[in-house]
C-alpha positions in Angstrom: 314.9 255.8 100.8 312.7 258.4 102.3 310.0 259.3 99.4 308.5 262.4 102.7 311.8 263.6 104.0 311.9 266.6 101.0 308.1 267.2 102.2 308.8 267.2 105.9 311.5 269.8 105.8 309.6 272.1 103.6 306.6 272.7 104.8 305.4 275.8 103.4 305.5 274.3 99.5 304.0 271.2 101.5 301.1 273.6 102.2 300.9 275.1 99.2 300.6 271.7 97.7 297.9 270.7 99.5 296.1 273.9 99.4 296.1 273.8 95.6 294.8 270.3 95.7 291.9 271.4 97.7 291.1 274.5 95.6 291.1 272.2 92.6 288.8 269.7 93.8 286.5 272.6 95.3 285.9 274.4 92.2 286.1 271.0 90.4 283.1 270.5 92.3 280.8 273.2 91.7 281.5 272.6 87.8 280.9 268.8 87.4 277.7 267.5 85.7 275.1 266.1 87.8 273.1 263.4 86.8 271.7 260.1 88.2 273.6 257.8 86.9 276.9 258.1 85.1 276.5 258.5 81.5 276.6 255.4 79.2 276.1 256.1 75.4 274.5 253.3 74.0 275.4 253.5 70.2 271.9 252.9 68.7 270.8 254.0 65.0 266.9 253.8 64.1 265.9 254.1 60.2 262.7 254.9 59.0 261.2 254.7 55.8 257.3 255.9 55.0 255.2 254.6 52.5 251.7 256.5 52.9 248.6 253.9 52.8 250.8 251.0 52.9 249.3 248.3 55.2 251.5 246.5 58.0 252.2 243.3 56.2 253.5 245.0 53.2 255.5 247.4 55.0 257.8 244.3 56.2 257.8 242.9 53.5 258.5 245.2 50.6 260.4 247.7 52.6 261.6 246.1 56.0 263.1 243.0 54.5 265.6 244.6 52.3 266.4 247.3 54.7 267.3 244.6 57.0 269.2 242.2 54.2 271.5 245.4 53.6 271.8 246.9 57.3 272.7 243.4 58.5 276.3 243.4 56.6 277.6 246.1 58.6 280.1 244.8 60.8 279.5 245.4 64.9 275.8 244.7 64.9 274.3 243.1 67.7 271.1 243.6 67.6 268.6 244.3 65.0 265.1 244.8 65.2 262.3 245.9 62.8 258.5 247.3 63.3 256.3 247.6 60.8 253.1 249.7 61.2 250.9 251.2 58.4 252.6 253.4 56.3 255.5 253.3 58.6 258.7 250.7 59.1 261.4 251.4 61.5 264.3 249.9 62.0 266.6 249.8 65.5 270.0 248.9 65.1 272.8 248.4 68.6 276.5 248.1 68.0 279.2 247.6 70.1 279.7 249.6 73.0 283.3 250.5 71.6 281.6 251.3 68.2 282.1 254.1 67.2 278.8 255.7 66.4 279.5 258.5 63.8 281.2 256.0 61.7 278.7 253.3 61.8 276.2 255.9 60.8 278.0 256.5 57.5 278.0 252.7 56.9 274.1 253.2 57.8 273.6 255.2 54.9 275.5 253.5 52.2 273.6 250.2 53.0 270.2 252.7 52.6 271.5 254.1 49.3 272.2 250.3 48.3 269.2 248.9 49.8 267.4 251.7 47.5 266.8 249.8 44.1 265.4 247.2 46.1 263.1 249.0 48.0 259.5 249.9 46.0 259.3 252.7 43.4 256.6 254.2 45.4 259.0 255.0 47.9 258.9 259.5 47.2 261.9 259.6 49.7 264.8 257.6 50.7 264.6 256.4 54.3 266.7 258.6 57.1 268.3 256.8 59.7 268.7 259.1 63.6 271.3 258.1 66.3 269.4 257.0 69.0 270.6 256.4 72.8 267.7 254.3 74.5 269.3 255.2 77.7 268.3 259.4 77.4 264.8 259.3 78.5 262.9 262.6 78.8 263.9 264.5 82.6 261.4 267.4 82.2 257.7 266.8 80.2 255.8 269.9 79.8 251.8 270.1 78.9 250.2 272.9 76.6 246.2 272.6 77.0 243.9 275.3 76.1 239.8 275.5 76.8 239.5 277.3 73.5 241.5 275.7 70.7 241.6 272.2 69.3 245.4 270.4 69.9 246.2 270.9 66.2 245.6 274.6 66.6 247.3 275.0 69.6 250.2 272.8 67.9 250.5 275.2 65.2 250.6 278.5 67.6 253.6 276.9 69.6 255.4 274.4 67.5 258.2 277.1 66.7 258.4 279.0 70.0 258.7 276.1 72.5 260.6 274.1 70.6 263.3 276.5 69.5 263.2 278.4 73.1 263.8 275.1 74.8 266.3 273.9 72.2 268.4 277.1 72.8 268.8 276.5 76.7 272.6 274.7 77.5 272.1 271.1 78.0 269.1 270.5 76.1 269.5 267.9 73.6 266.4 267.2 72.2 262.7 269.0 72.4 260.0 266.8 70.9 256.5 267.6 70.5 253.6 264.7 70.6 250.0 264.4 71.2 249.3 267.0 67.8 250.9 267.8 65.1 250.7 271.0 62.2 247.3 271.6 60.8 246.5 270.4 57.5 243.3 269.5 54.9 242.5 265.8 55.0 240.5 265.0 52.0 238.0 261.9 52.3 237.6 260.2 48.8 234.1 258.3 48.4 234.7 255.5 46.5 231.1 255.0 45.0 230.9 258.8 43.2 234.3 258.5 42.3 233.3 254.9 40.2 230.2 256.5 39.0 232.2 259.3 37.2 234.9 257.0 35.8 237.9 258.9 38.4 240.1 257.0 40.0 242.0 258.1 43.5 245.2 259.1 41.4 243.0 261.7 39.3 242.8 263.6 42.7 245.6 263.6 43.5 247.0 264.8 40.2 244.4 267.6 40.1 245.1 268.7 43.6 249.0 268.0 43.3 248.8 270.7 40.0 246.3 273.2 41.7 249.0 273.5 44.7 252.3 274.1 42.0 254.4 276.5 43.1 256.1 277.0 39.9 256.7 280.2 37.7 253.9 281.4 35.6 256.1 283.6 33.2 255.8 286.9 31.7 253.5 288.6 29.6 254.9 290.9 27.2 252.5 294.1 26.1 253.3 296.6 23.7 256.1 297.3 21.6 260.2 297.6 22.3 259.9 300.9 23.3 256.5 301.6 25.1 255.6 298.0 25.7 255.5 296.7 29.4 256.7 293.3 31.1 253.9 291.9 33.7 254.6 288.9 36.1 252.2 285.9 35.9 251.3 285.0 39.6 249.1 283.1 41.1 247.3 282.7 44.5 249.3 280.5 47.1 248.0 277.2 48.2 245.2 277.0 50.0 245.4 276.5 54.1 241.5 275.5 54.5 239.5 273.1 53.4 237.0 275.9 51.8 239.7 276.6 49.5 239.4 273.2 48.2 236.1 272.1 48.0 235.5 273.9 44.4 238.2 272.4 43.1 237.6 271.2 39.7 239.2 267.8 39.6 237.5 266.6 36.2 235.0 268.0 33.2 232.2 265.2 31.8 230.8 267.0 29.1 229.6 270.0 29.9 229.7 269.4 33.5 232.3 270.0 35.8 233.0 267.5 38.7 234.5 269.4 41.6 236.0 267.9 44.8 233.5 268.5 47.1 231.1 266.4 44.4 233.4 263.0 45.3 235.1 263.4 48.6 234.4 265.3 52.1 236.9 268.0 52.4 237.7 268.8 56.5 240.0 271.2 58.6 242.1 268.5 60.2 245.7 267.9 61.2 248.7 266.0 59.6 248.4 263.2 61.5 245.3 262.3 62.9 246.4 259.0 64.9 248.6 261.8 67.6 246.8 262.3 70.8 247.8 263.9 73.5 246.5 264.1 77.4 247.4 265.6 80.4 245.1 265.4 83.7 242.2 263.9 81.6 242.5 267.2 79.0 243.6 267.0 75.6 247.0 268.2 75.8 250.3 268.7 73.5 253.1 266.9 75.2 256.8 268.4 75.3 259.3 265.9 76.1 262.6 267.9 76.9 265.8 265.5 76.6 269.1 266.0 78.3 272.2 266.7 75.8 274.8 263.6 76.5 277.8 265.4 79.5 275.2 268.3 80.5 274.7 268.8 83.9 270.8 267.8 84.5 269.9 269.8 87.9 271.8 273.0 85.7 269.1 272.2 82.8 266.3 271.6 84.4 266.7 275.3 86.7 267.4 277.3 83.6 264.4 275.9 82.0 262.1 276.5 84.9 263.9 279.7 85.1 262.3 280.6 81.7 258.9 279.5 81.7 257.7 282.6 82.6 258.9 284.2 79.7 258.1 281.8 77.8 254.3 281.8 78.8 254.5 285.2 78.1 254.8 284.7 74.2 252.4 281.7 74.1 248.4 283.3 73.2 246.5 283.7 76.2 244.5 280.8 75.9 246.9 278.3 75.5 248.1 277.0 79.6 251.6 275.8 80.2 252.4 273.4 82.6 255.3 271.1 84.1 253.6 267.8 84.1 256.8 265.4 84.9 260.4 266.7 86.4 262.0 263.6 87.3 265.0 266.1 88.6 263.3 266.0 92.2 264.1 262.5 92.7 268.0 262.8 91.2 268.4 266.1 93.7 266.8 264.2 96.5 269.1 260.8 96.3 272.3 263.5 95.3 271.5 265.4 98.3 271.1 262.5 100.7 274.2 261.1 99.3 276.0 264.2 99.8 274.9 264.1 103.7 276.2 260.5 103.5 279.8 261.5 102.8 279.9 264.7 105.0 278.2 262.2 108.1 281.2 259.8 107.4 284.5 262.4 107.4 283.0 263.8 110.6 282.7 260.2 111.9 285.9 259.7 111.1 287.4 262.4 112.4 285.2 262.1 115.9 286.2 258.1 115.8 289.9 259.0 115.6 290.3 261.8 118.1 288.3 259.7 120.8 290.5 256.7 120.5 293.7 259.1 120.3 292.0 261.7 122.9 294.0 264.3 120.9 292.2 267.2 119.3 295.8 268.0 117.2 296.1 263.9 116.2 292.6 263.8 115.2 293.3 266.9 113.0 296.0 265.0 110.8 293.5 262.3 109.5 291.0 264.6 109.4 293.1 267.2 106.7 294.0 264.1 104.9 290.6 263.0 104.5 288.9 266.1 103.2 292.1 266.5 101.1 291.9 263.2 99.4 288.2 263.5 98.8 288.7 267.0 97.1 291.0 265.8 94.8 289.2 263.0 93.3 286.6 265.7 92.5 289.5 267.6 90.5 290.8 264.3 88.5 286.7 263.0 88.0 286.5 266.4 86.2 289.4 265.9 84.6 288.3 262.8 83.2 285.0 264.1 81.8 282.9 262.4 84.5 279.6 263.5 86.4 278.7 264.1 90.1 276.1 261.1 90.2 275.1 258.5 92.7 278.0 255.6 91.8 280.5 258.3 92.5 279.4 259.5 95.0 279.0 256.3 96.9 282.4 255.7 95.9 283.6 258.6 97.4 281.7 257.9 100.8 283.2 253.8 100.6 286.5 255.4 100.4 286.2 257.5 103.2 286.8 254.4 105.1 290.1 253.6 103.2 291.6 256.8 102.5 292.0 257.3 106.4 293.7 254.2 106.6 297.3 255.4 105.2 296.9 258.7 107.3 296.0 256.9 110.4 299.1 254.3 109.7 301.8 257.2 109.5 300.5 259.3 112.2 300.4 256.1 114.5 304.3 255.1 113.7 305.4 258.5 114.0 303.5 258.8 117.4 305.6 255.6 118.6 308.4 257.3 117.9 307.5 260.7 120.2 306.6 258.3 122.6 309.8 257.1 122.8 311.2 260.5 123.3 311.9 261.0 120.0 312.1 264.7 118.9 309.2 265.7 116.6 311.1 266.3 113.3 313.7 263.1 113.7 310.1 260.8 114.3 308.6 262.0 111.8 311.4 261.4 109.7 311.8 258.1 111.0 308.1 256.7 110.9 307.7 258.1 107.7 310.4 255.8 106.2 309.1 253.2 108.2 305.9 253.0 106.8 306.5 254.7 103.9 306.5 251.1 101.7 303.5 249.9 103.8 301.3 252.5 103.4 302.2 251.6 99.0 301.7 248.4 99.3 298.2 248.9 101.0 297.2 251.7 98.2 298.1 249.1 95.7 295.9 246.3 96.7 293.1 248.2 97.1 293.5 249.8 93.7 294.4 245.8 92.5 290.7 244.6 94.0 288.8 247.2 91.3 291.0 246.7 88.4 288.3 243.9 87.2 285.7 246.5 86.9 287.8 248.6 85.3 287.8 245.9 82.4 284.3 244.8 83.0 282.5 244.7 79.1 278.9 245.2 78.5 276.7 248.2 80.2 277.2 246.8 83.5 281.2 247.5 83.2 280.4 250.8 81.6 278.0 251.7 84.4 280.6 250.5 87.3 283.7 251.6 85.2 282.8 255.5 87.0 282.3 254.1 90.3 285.8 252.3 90.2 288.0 254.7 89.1 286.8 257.1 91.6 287.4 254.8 94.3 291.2 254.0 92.7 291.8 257.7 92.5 291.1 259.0 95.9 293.0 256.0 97.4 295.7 257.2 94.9 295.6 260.8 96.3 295.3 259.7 99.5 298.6 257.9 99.7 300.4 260.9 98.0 298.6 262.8 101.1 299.7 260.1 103.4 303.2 260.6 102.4 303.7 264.3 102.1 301.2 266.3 104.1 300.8 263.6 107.0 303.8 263.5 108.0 304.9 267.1 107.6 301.9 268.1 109.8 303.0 265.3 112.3 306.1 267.3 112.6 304.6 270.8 112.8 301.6 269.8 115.3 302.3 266.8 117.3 304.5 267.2 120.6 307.1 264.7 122.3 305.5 262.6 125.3 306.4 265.2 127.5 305.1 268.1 126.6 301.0 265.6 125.6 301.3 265.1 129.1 301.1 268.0 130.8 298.7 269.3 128.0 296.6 266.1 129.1 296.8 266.8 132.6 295.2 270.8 131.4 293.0 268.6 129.7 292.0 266.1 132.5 291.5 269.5 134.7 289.6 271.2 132.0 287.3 268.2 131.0 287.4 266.2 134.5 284.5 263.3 134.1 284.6 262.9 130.1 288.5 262.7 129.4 288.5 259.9 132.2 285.4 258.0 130.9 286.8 257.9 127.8 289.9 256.4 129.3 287.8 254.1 131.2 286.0 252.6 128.0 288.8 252.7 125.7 290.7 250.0 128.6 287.5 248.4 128.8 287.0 247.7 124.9 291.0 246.6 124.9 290.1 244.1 127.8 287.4 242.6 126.3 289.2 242.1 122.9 291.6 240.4 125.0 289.2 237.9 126.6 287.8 237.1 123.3 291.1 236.7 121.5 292.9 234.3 124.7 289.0 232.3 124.0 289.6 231.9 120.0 293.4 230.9 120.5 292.4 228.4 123.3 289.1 226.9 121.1 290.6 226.5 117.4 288.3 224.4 116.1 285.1 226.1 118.1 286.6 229.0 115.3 287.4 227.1 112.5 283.6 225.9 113.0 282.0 228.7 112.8 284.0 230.4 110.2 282.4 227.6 107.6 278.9 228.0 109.2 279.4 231.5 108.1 280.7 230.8 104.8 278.3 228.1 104.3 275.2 231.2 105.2 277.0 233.5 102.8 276.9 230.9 100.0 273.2 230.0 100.6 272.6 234.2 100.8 274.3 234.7 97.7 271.8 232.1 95.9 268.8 232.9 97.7 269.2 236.3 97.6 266.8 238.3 94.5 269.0 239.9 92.0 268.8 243.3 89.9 270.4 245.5 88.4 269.4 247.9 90.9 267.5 247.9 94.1 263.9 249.0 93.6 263.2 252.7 95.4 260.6 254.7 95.7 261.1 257.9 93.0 257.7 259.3 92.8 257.2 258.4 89.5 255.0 255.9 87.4 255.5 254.9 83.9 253.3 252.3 81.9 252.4 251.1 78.0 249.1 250.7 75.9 249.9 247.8 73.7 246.6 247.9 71.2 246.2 245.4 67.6 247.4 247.3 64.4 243.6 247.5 63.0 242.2 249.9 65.8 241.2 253.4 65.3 242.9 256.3 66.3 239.4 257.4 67.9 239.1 253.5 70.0 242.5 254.4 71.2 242.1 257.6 72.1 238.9 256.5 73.9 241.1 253.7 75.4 243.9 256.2 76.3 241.5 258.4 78.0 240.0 255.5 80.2 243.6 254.4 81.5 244.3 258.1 82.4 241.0 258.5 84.0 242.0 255.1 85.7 245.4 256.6 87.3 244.0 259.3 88.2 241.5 258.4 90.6 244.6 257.4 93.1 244.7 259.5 95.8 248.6 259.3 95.2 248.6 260.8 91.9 249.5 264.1 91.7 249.5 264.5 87.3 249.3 262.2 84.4 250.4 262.4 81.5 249.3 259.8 78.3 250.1 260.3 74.4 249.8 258.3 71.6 250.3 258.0 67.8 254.0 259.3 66.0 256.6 256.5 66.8 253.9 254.5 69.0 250.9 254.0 66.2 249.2 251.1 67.8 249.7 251.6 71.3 250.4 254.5 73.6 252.2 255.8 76.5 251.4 257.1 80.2 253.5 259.2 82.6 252.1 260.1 86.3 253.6 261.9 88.9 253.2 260.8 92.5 252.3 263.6 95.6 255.7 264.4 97.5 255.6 262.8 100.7 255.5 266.4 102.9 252.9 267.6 101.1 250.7 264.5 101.6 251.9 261.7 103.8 248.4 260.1 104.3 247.9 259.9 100.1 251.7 258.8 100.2 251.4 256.3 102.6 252.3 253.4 99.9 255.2 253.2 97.4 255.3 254.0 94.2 255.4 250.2 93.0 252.5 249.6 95.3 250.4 252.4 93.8 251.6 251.0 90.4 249.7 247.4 91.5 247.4 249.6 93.0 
């Protein structure tokens, strides 16, 4: 059976095959998401549950412990973890990686609605639960600093604009805002005129809690049924500054009326006073810009840069926006470099096969098959919903190596044949068949070595489960290549012995010196091959010997050797943690925060920082810093980023 004969004798829907397997993979290309790494969905579900003035320990206890005794019964939980801050509890749940997150979410919320008559009566709201993926870490961070406002101010002029401009760009998944949040009137209570007047704290907050009703007032009726008029009741809204507030009458003691200002110092403040915000050393508000789960990043990231300047047009004057972080540069850099890689290794091939051939037409054929091969595994990774990231493309450039191999075996057989004075379609015909089950088997056991990490569990199979079926599918493609297009352009291109020799004596007149050098160190390389297998056949055991030496070494290596997840490279980029006691102050860890960005940025390396704290993090804080490209500085680049991080 002869799976290329209906290929070989019609070569223009051979053409036309190939051509549309190319055009596929080349606009399969231009459309497939680009990212880092490929995309693994970690199903993660966070609940969180407020209880305002609530201290740490009774947080866990009284709202934390039956969260968990509930949210532990739903089947496919491996992890669970709780953190308890004051007034706050969160909860992080991880499934399964073949979870299914939507529907453990609906579980998540019938074991809150039954965890609820346990939970305290003081609880106003039922606790919300978020799908979380650990793995989608902010690519872009923006900073928003002004000379003229305080954060909180300059939070409330931009909450709505950035966030919903950024939110409306394709790819963006998430926009949060730290280091502020929305203005507000923080009422101080002091405890000693509040126990000389006989109030209590809940007195307040009754009297403020009915001064700010929003409720309907009525009508007033005047007159009679025919004359008479209907007027609405209404009354001023709620107050938006503390001035408002200060007059408040909260309490009568005979004749006298206690106001608020009498018991409690009434401020212009914020929501949440424990947020803080830095970039470069100013007080900043922090936009962290997440990447929607498929998107393709280095798309995102240029649409949003593409609309900062419209979007600085709407902010006030005084308010300054910056890019403090991109961590795109480093994905377009190791992309790029990866990219050069693979184009480096077809032309290698293509030079490596047409100097051992010395035949510009036979080094065509592998050539074709190669670029072929590669563009279709674009088309079918498209297909297959996955991105343009470094696994795959490392894949891509490891197959290079193999997807040659079939081309290279067909065109060799089906030269034996020519040179046996064979004519061109009857050896094409021939070697094809020849081969034709070789060339299946070798496809096969290649595919065979990566079908473990095609059932690899865990993140690590998810991770490497990309990176394997790219490899499978171009060797895939490139034994239907092998078998159709090979051996048709065999046909079409190559000549019998006769008719390469006189071309090769054109050739030898044309070229002189090189064609005969080549000639020269192609016998040379067979004769010293030669030597060296006549010296292994006549000293087995000399062979044997030093096959286990080297097997022993590989063994030791293996041990020896440090182990990762990934190698450690240099990406520009630092990232580090304040880890500070529940009892501090929001005002001792901003004072801390500020010191450790003062700290980083005294590197000579360090292009920006970035630090925030408060919201999620009460208790500790978080810092970002950018390092100087290595163009621009080389001297201030001179170390690595991990050695400027021990720096």
């Amino acid at each position: 059976m002869n799976l290329s004969r209906p290929f070989i004798h019609r070569p223009v829907a051979t053409v036309l095959l190939t051509l549309g397997i190319a055009l596929a993979g080349i606009v399969a290309f231009f459309l497939l998401p680009v990212a880092r790494l490929p995309a693994v969905d970690f199903p993660f579900i966070s609940v969180n549950a407020s209880l305002s003035g609530a201290s740490p320990s009774d947080m866990a206890r009284s709202v934390a412990t039956p969260l968990e005794r509930y949210l532990g019964t739903i089947p496919g939980v491996n992890e669970m973890t709780s953190w308890s801050s004051t007034g706050q509890t969160r909860v992080m749940l991880q499934f399964d990686l073949n979870r299914n997150i939507d529907d453990a979410a609906r579980e998540v919320q019938a074991a809150i609605n039954a965890a609820r008559v346990d939970l305290p009566a003081t609880l106003r709201s039922n606790p919300t639960y978020r799908k979380r993926n650990p793995a989608a870490q902010p690519f872009l961070i923006l900073a928003l600093t002004s000379d003229t406002r305080t954060p909180g101010q300059v939070y409330d002029a931009v909450s709505n604009i950035v966030s919903q401009r950024l939110a409306q760009v394709p790819g963006v998944g998430d926009v949060e805002l730290g280091g502020g949040s929305l203005p507000a009137v923080r009422v101080e209570l002091n405890p000693f005129a509040l126990n000389d007047l006989g109030l209590s704290s809940e007195d307040v907050r009754a009297a403020i809690q009915a001064n700010n009703a929003n409720r309907p007032k009525g009508i007033v009726e005047v007159g009679g049924t025919e004359s008479g008029r209907a007027l609405q009741v209404n009354t001023p809204p709620p107050g938006l500054r503390a001035a408002y507030y200060r007059d408040l009458i909260i309490a009568s003691r005979g004749s006298a009326q206690v106001r608020l200002g009498d018991v409690a110092r009434v401020i212009d403040s914020v929501e949440d006073t424990r947020r803080r915000g830095m970039f470069n050393g100013k007080p900043a508000i922090v936009v962290n810009v997440t990447q929607q789960p498929g998107a393709n990043l280095i798309e995102t990231a240029d649409a949003i840069n593409a609309m900062l300047p419209a979007l600085r047009a709407q902010l006030p004057q005084d308010i300054t926006l910056d890019v403090a972080i991109d961590r795109t540069g480093m994905i377009r850099a190791s992309v790029h470099e990866v990219q050069l890689t693979l184009l480096i290794s077809i032309v290698l091939v293509v030079v490596v096969v047409g100097l051992f051939l010395r035949n510009l037409r036979s080094a065509l054929i592998p050539g074709v098959a190669t670029v072929v091969s590669l563009l279709g595994t674009f088309a079918v990774t498209y297909a297959l919903g996955y991105s343009l990231n470094n696994l795959t493309l490392m894949a891509l450039t490891v197959a290079t190596g193999f997807v040659v191999d079939d081309a290279i075996v067909v065109l060799e057989n089906i030269s034996r044949h020519l040179e046996k004075g064979a004519p061109r379609l009857e050896a094409a015909l021939r070697g094809a068949r020849e081969v034709g089950f070789t060339v299946l088997t070798i496809s096969l056991s290649l595919v065979a070595v990566f079908i473990p990490l095609l059932f690899m569990g865990g993140a690590v199979g998810r991770m490497f489960r990309e990176f394997a079926m790219t490899l499978s599918i171009a060797v895939m493609i490139s034994l239907v290549i092998s078998l159709t297009t090979t051996p048709m352009m065999c046909a079409m291109l190559l000549k019998p012995q006769r008719d390469a020799g006189e071309r090769q004596s054109v050739a030898q007149r044309s070229r002189g010196a090189v064609a005969r050098g080549l000639a020269r160190a192609q016998g040379a390389l067979e004769r010293a091959y030669g030597h060296a297998l006549d010296w292994s056949l006549a000293a087995p055991w000399t062979v044997v010997t030093v096959l286990a030496v080297v097997v022993a070494l590989n063994v030791y290596l293996f041990m020896a050797i440090p182990k990762g997840f990934f190698p450690e490279q240099d990406n520009g980029q630092l990232q580090g943690g304040l880890r500070a006691d529940q009892s501090i102050s929001s005002s001792a860890l901003a004072e801390k925060l500020q010191q450790a960005v003062d700290i980083v940025r005294r590197d000579p390396a360090v292009a920006t920082v970035v630090g925030f704290s408060g919201g999620g993090g009460a208790g500790g804080g978080f810092l970002s810093a950018a390092l100087k490209p290595l163009a621009s500085a080389p001297k201030a680049r001179a170390r690595s980023s991990t050695a400027c991080a021990r720096h």
